[in-house]
C-alpha positions in Angstrom: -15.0 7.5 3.9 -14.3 3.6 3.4 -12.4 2.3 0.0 -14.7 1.1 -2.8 -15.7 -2.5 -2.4 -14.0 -4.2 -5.7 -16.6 -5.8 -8.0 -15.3 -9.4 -7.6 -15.9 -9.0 -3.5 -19.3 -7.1 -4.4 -20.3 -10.1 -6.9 -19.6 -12.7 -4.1 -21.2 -11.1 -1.3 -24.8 -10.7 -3.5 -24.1 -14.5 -5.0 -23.8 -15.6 -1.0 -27.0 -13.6 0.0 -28.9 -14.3 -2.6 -28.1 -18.2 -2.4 -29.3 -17.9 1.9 -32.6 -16.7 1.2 -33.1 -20.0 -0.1 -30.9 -23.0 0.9 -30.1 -24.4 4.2 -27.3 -23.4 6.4 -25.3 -26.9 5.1 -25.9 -26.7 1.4 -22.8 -27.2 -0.4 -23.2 -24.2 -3.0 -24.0 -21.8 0.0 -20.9 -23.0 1.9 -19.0 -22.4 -1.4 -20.8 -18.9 -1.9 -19.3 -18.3 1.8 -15.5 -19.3 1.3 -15.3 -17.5 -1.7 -16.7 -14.4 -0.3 -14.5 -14.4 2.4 -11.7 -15.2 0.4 -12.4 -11.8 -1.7 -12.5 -10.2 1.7 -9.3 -11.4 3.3 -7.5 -10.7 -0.3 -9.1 -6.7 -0.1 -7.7 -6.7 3.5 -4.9 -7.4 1.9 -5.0 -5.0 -0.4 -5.9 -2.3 1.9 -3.5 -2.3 4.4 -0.4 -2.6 1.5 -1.8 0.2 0.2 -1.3 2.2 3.1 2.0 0.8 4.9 5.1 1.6 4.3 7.2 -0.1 1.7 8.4 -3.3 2.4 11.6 -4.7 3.9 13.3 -7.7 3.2 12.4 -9.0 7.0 8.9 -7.4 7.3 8.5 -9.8 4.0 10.0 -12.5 5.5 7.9 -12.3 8.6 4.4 -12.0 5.9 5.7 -15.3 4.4 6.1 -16.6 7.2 2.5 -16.1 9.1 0.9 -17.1 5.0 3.4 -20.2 5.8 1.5 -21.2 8.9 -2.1 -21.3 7.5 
């Protein structure tokens, strides 16, 4: 069974379909409606796979930091 979908993800997801029913593919408020729903989706990924890792070491960190560095 898959984690719960958090509400702030769920709210994005219905504000991005419900905006491409009725815009075009280049409307500004449906390209936001899209980054910010998959922001919420890389930040659950996030959360996910913390959740079920082992703790943290000082290098594993380091190496996190470093790839969030990048982008």
């Amino acid at each position: 069974m898959s984690a719960p979908v958090p509400t702030t993800a769920r709210r994005e997801r219905g504000r991005y379909a419900a905006l491409l029913r009725s815009r075009a593919d280049d409307d500004p408020d449906l390209l936001e409606a899209r980054r910010l729903m998959r922001q919420e989706a890389l930040v659950n990924a996030i959360e996910r796979a913390l959740k079920n890792s082992p703790p943290l070491t000082t290098e594993l960190r380091a190496r996190i930091d470093a790839l969030l560095a990048d982008r």
